[in-house]
C-alpha positions as CSV (number, residue, x, y, z in Angstrom):
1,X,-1.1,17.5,-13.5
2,X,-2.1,16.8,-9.8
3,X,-5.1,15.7,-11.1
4,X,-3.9,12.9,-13.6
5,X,-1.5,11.6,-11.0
6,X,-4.4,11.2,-8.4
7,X,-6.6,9.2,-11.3
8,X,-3.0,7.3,-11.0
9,X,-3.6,6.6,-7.7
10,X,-7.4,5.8,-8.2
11,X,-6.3,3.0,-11.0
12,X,-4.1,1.2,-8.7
13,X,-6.4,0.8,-5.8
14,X,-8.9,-0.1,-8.5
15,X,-6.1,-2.9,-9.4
16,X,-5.7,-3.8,-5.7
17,X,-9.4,-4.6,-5.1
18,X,-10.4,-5.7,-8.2
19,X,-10.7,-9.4,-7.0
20,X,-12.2,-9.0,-3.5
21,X,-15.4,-9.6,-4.1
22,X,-15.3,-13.1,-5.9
23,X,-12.5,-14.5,-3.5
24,X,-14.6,-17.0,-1.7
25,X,-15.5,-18.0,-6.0
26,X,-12.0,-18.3,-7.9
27,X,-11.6,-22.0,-6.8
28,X,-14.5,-22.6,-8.7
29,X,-14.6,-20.4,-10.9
30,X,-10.9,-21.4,-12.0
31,X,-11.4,-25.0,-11.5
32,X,-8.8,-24.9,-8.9
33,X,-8.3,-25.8,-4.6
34,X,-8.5,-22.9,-2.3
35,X,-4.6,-22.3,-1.7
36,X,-3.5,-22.3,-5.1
37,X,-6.5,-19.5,-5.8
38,X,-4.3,-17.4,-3.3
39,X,-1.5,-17.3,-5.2
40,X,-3.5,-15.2,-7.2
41,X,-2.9,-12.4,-4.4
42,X,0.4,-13.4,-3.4
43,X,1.3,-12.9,-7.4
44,X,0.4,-9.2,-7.5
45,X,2.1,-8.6,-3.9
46,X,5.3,-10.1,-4.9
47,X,5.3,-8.3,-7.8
48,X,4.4,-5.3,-6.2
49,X,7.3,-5.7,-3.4
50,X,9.6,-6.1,-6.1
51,X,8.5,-3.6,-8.4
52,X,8.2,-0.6,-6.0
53,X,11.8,0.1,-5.0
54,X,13.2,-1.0,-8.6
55,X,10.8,1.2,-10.5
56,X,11.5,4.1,-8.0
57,X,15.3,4.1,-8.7
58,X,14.9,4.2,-12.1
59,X,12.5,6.6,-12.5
60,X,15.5,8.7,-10.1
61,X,17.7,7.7,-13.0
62,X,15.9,7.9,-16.2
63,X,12.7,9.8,-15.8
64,X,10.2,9.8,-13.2
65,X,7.2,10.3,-15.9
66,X,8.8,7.2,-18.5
67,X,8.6,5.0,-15.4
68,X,4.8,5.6,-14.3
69,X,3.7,5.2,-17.4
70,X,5.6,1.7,-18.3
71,X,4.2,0.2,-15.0
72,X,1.0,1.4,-16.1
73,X,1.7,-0.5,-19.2
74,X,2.9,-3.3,-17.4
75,X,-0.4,-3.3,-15.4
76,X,-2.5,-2.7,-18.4
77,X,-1.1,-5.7,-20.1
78,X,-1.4,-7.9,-17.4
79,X,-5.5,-7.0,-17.3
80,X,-5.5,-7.8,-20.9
81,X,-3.8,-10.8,-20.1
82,X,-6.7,-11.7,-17.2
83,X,-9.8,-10.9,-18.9
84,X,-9.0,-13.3,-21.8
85,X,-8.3,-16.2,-20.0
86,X,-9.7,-18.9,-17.1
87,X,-6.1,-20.5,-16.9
88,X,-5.0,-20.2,-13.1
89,X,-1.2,-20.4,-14.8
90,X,-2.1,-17.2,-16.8
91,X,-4.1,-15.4,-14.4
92,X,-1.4,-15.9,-11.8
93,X,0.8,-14.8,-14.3
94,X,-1.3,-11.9,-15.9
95,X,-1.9,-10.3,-11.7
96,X,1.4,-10.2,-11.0
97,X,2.1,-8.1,-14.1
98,X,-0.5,-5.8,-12.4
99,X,0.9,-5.6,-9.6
100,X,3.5,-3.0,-11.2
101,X,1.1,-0.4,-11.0
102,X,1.9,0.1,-7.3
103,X,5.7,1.4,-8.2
104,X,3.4,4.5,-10.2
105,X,2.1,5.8,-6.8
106,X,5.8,6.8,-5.3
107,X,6.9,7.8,-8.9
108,X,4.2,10.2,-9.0
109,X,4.9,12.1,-6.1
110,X,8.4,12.6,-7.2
111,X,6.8,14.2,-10.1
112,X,5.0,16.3,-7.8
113,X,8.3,17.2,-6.3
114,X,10.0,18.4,-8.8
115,X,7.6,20.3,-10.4
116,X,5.4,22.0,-7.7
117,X,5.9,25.3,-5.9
118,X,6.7,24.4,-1.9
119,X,3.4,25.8,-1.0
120,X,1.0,23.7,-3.3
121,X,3.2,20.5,-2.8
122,X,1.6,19.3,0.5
123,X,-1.8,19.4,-0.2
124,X,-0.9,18.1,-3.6
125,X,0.9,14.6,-2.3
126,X,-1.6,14.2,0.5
127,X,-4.6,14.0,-2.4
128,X,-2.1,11.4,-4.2
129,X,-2.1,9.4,-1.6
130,X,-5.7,9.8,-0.4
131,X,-6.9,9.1,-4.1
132,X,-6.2,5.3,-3.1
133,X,-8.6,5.4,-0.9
134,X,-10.6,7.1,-3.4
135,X,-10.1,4.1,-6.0
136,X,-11.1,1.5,-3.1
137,X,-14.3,3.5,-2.5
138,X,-15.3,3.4,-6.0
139,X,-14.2,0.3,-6.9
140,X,-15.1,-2.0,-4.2
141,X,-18.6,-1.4,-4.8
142,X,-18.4,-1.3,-8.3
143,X,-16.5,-4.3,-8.7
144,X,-18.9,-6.2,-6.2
145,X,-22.0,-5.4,-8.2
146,X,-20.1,-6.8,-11.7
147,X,-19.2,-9.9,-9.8
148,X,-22.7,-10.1,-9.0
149,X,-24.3,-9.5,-12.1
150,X,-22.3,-10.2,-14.9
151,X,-19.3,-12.1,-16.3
152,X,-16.2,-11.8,-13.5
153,X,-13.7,-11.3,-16.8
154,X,-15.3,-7.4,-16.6
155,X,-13.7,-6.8,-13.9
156,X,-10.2,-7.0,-15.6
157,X,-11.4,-5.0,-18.6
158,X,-12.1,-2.3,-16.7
159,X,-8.8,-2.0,-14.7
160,X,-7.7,-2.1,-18.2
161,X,-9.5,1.1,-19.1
162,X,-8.9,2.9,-16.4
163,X,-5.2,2.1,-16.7
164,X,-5.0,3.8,-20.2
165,X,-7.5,6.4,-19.6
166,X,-4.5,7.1,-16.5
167,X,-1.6,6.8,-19.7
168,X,-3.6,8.6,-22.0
169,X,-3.7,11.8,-19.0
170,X,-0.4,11.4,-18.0
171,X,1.3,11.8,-21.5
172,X,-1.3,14.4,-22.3
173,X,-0.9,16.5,-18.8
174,X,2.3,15.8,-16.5
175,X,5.5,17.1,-18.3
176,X,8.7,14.8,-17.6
177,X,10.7,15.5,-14.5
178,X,14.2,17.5,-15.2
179,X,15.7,15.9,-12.5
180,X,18.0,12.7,-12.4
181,X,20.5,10.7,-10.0
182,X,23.8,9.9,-10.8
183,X,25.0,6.8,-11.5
184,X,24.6,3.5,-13.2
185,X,21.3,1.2,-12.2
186,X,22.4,-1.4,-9.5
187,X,21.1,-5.0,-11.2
188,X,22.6,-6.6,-8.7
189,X,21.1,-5.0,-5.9
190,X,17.5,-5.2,-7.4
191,X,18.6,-9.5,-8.0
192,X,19.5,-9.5,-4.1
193,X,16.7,-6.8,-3.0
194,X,14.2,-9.1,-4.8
195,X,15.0,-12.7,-3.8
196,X,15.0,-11.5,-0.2
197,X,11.5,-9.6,-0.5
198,X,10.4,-12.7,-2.5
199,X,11.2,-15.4,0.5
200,X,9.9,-13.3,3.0
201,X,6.3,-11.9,1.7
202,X,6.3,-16.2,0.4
203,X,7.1,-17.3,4.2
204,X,4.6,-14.7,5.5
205,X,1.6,-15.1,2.9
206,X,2.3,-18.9,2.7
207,X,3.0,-20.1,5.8
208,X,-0.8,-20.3,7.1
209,X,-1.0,-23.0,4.5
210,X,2.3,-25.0,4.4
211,X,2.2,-24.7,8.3
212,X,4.4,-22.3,10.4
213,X,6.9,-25.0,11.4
214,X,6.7,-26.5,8.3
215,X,10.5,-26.8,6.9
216,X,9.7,-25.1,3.9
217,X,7.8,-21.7,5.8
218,X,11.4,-21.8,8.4
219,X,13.5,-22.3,5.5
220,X,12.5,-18.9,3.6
221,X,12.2,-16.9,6.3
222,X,15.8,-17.9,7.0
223,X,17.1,-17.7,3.8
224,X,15.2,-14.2,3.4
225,X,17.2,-12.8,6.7
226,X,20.6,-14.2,5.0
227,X,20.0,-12.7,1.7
228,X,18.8,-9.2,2.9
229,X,21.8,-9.1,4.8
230,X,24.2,-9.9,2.4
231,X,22.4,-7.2,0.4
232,X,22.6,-4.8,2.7
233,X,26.5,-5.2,2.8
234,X,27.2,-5.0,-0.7
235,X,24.6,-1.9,-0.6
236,X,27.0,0.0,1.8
237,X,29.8,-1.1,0.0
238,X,28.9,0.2,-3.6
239,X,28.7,4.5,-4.6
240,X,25.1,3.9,-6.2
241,X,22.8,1.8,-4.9
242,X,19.7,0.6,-4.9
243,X,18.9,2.1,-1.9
244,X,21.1,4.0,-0.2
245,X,21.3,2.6,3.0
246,X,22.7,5.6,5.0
247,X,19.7,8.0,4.2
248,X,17.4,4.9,4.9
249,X,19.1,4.8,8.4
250,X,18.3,8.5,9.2
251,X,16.3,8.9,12.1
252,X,13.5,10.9,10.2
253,X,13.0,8.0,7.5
254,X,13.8,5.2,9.7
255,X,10.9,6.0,12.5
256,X,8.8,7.2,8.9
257,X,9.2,3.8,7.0
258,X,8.7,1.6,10.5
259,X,5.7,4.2,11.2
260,X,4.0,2.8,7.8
261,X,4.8,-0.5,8.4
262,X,2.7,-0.1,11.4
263,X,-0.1,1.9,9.5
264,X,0.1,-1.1,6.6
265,X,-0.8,-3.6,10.0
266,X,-3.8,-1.0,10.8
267,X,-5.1,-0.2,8.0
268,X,-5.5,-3.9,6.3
269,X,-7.7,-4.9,9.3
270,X,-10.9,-2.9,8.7
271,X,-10.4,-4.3,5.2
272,X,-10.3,-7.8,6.4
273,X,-13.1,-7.9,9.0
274,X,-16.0,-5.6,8.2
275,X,-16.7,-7.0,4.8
276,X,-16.9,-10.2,6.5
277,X,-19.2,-9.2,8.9
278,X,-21.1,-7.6,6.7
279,X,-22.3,-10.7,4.6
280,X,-22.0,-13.5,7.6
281,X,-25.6,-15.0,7.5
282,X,-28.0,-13.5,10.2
283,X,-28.5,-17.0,11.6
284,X,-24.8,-16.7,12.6
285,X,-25.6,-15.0,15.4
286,X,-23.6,-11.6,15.0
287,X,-23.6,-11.6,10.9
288,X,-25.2,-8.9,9.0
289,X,-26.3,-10.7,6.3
290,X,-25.8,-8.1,4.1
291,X,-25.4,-8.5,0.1
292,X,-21.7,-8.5,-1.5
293,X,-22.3,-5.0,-3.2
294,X,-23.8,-3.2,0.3
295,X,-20.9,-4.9,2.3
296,X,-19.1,-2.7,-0.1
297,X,-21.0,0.2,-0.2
298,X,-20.5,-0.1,3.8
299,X,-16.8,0.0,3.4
300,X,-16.7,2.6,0.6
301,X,-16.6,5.3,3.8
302,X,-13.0,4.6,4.6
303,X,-12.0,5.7,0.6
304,X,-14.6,8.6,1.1
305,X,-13.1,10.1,4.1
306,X,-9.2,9.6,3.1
307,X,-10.4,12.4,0.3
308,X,-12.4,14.3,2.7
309,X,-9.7,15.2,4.9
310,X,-7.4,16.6,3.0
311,X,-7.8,20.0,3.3
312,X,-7.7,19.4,7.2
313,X,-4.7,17.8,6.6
314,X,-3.0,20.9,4.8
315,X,-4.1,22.9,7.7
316,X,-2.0,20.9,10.2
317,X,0.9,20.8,7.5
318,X,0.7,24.0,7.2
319,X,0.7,24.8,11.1
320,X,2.0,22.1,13.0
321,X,3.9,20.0,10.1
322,X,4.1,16.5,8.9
323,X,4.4,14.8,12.2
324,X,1.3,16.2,13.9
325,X,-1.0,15.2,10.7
326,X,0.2,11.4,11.2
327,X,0.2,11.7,15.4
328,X,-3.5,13.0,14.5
329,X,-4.1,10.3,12.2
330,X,-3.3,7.3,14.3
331,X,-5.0,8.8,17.7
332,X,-8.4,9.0,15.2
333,X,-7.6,5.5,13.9
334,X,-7.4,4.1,17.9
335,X,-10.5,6.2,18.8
336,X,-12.2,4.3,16.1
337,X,-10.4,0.5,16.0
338,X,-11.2,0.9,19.9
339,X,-14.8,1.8,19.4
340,X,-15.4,-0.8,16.9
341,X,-14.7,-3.7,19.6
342,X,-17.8,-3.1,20.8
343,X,-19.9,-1.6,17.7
344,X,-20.4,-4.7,15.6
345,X,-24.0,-5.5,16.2
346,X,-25.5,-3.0,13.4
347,X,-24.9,-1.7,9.7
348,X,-24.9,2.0,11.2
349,X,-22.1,0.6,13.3
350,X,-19.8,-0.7,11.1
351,X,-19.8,2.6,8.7
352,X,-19.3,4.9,11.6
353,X,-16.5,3.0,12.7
354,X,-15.5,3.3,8.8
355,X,-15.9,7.1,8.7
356,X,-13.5,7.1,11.7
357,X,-11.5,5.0,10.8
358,X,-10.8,6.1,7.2
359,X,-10.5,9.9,8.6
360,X,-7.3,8.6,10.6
361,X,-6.3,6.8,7.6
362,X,-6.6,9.8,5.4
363,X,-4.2,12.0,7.7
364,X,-1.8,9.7,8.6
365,X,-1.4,8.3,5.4
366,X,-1.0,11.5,4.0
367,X,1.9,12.8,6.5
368,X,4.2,9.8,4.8
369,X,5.1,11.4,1.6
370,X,5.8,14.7,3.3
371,X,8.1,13.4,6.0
372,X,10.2,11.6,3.7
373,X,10.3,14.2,1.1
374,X,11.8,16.7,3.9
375,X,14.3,13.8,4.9
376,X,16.2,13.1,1.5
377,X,17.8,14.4,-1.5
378,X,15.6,15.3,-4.5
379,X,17.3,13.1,-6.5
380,X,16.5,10.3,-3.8
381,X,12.9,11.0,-3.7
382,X,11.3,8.2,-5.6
383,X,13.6,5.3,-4.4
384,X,12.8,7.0,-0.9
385,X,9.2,7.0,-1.4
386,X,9.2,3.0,-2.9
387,X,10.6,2.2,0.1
388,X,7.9,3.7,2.2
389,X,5.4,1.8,0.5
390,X,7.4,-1.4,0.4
391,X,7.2,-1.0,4.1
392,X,3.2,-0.5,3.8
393,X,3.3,-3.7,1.8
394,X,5.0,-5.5,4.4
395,X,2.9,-4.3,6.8
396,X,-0.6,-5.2,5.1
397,X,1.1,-9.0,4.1
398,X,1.4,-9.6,8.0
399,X,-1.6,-8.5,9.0
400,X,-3.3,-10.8,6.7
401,X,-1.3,-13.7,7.6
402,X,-1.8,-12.9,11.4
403,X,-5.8,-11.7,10.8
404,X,-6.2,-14.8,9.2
405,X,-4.6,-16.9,11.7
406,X,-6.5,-15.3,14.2
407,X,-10.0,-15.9,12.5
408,X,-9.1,-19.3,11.7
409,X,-8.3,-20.3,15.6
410,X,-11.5,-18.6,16.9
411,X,-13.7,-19.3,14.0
412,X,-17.2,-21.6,15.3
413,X,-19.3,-23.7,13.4
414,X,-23.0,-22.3,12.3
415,X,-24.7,-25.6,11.1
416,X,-22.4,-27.2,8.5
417,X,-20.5,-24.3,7.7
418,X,-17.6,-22.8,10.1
419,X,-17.1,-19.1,10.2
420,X,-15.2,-16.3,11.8
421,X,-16.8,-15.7,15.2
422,X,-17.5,-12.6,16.8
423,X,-14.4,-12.6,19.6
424,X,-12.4,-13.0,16.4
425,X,-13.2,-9.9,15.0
426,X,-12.7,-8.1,18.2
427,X,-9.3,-9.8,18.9
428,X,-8.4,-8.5,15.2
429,X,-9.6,-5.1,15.9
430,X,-7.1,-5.2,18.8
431,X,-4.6,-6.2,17.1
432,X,-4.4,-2.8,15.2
433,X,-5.3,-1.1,18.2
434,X,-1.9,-2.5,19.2
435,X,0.0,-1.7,16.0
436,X,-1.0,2.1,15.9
437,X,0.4,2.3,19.6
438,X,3.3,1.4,18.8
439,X,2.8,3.7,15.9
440,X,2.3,6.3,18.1
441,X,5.4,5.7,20.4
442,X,7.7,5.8,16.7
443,X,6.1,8.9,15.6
444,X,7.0,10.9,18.9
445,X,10.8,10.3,18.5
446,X,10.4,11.7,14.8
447,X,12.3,15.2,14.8
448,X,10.1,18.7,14.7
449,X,10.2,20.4,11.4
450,X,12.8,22.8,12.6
451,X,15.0,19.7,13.3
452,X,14.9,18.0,10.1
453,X,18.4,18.3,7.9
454,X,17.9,21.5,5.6
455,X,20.6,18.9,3.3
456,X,18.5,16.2,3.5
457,X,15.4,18.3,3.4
458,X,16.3,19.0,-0.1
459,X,12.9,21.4,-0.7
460,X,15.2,24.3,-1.2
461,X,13.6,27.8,-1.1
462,X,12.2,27.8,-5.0
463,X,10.0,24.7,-4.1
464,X,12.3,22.0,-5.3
465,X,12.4,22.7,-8.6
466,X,15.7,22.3,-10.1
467,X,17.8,19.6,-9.9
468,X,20.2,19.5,-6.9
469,X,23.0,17.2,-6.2
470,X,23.3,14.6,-3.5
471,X,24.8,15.4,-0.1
472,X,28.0,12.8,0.2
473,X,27.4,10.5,2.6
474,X,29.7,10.1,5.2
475,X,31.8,7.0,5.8
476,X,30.9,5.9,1.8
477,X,33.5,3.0,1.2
């Protein structure tokens, strides 16, 4: 069962990177200007923003397992949808149907939950969320060396394999969870949840291209602040939400869900910049010039050591808790952002600084599932978990609005061509330098293990097993 859920994991970073490597090619590859070939990104992170928390509660509601695999439909069928066309209106429409695959992440380690004994279910989460960084590994690489030598459309046949080679192991190997929320579905909290998430990932993605002070970028970002707080009411005013609220406000999961926002800021960085580096022309000055498929073999460390580390990671779970694997994490993930200002002059650099790097990943990451399965009710777990990697989501979209900014204000010309410059990189590599210290500072005020709410905790002594009702929440209207 673990295992199919982590080739679940695998499929959607597969999904995520698929269209890396031909970025700089989609305008002409789809006939098409620069900024509308973005919105072939924006689609799949709108879609996966939305998705996340929506799919989460219902899979609380209906079925954990019935959930994962219809957003791995959902995915599949958006492939399909890809590889058969050169339409930017169908692409854009076919990657944001991928972008549902995200939601299966969160869903699966509800499954885990429920059906684990206590003592197998931290390792067990931690190579969930590490297999991510498996699926970038593999398919970074991979997908640069089809881009390179074959017919781009490829690419979205294989995500379409891999998603139902994922289906086909999930019906065959992961049993249905017996554990459900009460309540109805809240439409109109997913309608509010969603047009707020919409105008601010639009404003944040966007507004690099319609201009920051443009009317349009200042006119979604306020009408996203007026709409998630109009949500937010009616969410503390209802007896099932969407999300509830109070158990969002907990000290535990607040600090945990600002904590990956944080880590979303971090980790999209190295992402951004060393491929870049990589495959900037020698004549640059401080490019590589490196080919597309060993900028990504280069990279492909980062995946590598998120899996490595997991059974250091159970070892600090198991001895110190939750909160010293993702302290851990981000003091690696400093050590190596902070070493990387000044190790961009060599290949050997840039994948030590991605071995670091990616071992801070692979324990911090890991920590996130853990502390917010201590912190709410079982039947909470995967609306509680969507909302942690909403706040990822958040996190990566401003990074690459404010990495990009960056680059694009420090950028020098190289004969006819401008490209990022060298102080660019560093400044970027600062940036999450900056993010993971105030990581840090969040993580401190999270509450020891012998702290956290037993209630809340909801692991019970049988592992979690059985289905358990919600605590009341106080001051419920």
């Amino acid at each position: 069962m673990v295992s199919s859920l982590a080739v679940t994991g695998i499929t959607v970073a597969v999904m995520q990177t698929l269209l890396i490597p031909v970025l700089a090619d989609l305008p002409a590859l789809l006939h098409t200007t620069p900024a509308d070939a973005t919105w072939l990104l924006t689609a799949t992170l709108l879609a996966s923003a939305v998705s996340t928390p929506v799919m989460g509660r219902l899979g609380d509601l209906f079925g954990k397992r019935r959930m994962l695999l219809t957003s791995l439909a959902v995915m599949v069928t958006g492939s399909l949808l890809c590889a058969f066309t050169d339409d930017l209106v169908s692409m854009i429409a076919g990657r944001a149907l991928q972008g549902f695959a995200t939601s299966a992440v969160p869903l699966g380690i509800g499954i885990m939950r429920d059906k684990l004994p206590r003592e197998k279910l931290g390792t067990a989460m931690a190579l969930m969320s590490s297999s991510i960084g498996m699926g970038s590994a593999l398919g970074l690489p991979a997908a640069a060396l089809v881009a390179q030598h074959a017919d781009w459309h490829l690419l979205f046949f294989g995500s379409a394999g891999i998603g139902l080679l994922s289906m086909t192991l999930t019906c065959l190997l992961v049993p249905e969870s017996p554990v459900r929320a009460v309540g109805r579905f809240d439409w109109p909290g997913a309608i509010g949840l969603s047009a707020g998430l919409v105008a601010l990932l639009l404003a944040i993605t966007k507004g690099g291209v319609w201009g920051w002070s443009s009317a349009t970028t200042l006119g979604l970002f306020v009408l996203a602040v007026v709409i998630l707080l109009l949500w937010g009411m009616a969410e503390l005013r209802i007896v099932t939400p969407l999300v509830d609220l109070r158990t969002t406000g907990r000290r535990e999961v607040l600090l945990t869900n600002l904590a990956a926002f944080m880590l979303g800021i971090s980790f999209y960085v190295i992402t951004l910049v060393l491929p870049q580096l990589l495959q900037l022309p020698a004549s640059t000055g401080h490019g590589l010039g490196q080919s597309m498929v060993v900028a990504g073999l280069c990279v492909a460390p980062i995946g590598i050591m998120m899996i490595l580390v997991t059974p250091l990671y159970a070892r600090i779970l198991a001895t110190w808790g939750p909160k010293a694997a993702m302290i851990t994490g981000m003091i690696v993930m400093v050590i190596g952002y902070g070493a990387g200002i000044g190790l961009m002059k060599a290949v050997w650099q840039t994948v030590a600084v991605a071995v670091v790097v990616g071992a801070g990943i692979g324990l911090a990451y890991s920590s996130l599932p853990a502390l917010i399965v201590r912190a709410v009710d079982q039947t909470q777990t995967g609306a509680a978990n969507g909302m942690n990697t909403l706040s990822r989501s958040v996190g990566t979209s401003i990074s690459s609005a404010v990495v990009g900014m960056v680059l694009a204000h420090t950028a020098q010309r190289s004969g006819t061509l401008v490209v990022a410059s060298i102080s660019g990189f560093r400044i970027s590599f600062g940036i999450a330098v900056a993010a993971l210290l105030v990581g840090l500072l969040l993580a401190a005020f999270l509450p020891s293990p012998r702290a956290a709410d037993p209630v809340a905790g909801g692991l019970g002594e049988a592992g979690g097993t059985g289905p358990r009702r919600p605590a009341p929440a106080k001051g419920l209207l």
